[in-house]
C-alpha positions in Angstrom: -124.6 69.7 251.9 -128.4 69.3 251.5 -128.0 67.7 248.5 -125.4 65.3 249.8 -127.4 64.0 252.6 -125.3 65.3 255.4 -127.0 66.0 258.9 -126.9 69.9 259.2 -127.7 71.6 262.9 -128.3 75.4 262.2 -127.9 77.2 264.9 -128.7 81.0 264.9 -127.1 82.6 261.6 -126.9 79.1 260.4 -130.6 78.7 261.0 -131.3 81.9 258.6 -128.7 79.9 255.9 -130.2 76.9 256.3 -134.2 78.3 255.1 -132.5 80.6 252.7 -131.3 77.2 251.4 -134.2 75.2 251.3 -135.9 78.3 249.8 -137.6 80.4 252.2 -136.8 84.3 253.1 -135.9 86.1 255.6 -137.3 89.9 256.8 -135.9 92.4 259.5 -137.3 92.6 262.4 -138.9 95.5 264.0 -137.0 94.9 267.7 -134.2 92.1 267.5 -134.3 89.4 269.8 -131.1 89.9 272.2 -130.5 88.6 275.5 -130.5 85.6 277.6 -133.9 85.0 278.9 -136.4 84.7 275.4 -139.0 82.0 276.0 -139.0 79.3 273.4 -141.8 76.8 272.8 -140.9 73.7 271.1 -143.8 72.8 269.2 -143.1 69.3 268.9 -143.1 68.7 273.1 -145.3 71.6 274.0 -142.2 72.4 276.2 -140.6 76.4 276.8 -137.3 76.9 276.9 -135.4 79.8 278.7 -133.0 80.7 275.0 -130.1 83.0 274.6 -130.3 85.1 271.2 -128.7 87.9 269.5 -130.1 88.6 265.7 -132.3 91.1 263.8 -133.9 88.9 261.1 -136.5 86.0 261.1 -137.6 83.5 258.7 -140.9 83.9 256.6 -142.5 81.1 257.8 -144.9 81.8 254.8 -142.3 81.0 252.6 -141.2 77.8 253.5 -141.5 75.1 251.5 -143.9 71.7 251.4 -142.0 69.2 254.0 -140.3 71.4 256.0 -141.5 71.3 259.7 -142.1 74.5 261.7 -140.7 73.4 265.0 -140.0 76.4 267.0 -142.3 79.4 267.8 -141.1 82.9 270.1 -143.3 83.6 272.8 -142.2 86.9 272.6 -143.8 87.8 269.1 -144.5 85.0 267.7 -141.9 84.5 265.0 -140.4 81.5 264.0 -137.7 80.0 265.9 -137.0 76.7 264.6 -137.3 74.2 261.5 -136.5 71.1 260.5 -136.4 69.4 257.0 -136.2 65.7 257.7 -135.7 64.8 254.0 -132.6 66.8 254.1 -131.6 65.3 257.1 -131.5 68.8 258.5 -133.0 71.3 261.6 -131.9 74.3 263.2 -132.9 77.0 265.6 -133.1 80.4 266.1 -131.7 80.8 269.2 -127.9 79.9 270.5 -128.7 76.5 272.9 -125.1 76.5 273.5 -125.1 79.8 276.0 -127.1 77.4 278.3 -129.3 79.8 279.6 -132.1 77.7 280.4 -129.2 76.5 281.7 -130.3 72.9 280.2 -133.3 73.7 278.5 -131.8 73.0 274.9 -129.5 70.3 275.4 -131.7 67.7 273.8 -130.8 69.4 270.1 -127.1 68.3 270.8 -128.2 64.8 271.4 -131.0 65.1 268.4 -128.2 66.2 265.9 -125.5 63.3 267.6 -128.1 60.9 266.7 -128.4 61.9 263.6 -125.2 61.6 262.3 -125.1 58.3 264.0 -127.9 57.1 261.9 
């Protein structure tokens, strides 16, 4: 799918599939992230967002490679929470934006990954 061009919106899991794929790692975490009220700051707005998650692993934001875009940070601990490759044609996020917890907080990714496969 990378290879072919195709927009690709990870969300949660797919977020972990997507860095494995462009060739980062991922590392257990010492306390998952579950629940619906983790705060979420989208680094590209300076904005938080109110997130729903459920998962035990993060991406090594060390390990990511040249031209992929931390977006994403938890202001829980820290970790990564989002990334997007715009060569690829490709982002995703840690967190589940379609539990609406926020409850609207996230909605723009649906319209950012519409877009894209308009373009």
């Amino acid at each position: 799918m990378l290879a072919a061009g195709k927009p690709i919106f990870g969300i949660c899991l797919g977020h972990q599939l997507l860095a494995l794929a462009l060739g980062a790692r991922t590392y257990k975490l010492a306390r998952g992230h579950r629940g619906a009220n983790q705060p979420v700051k989208d680094l590209t707005t300076g904005k938080v967002e109110i997130t729903s998650q459920n998962h035990g692993f993060a991406v090594d934001e060390s390990t990511l490679p040249e031209g992929v875009i931390i977006t994403h940070k938890s202001l829980f601990d820290g970790t990564n929470e989002g990334i997007a490759a715009p060569a690829q044609r490709a982002f995703s996020v840690q967190y589940h934006p379609e539990a609406s917890p926020g409850p609207t907080d996230s909605s723009y990714l649906f319209r950012r990954f519409v877009a894209m496969m308009e373009g």
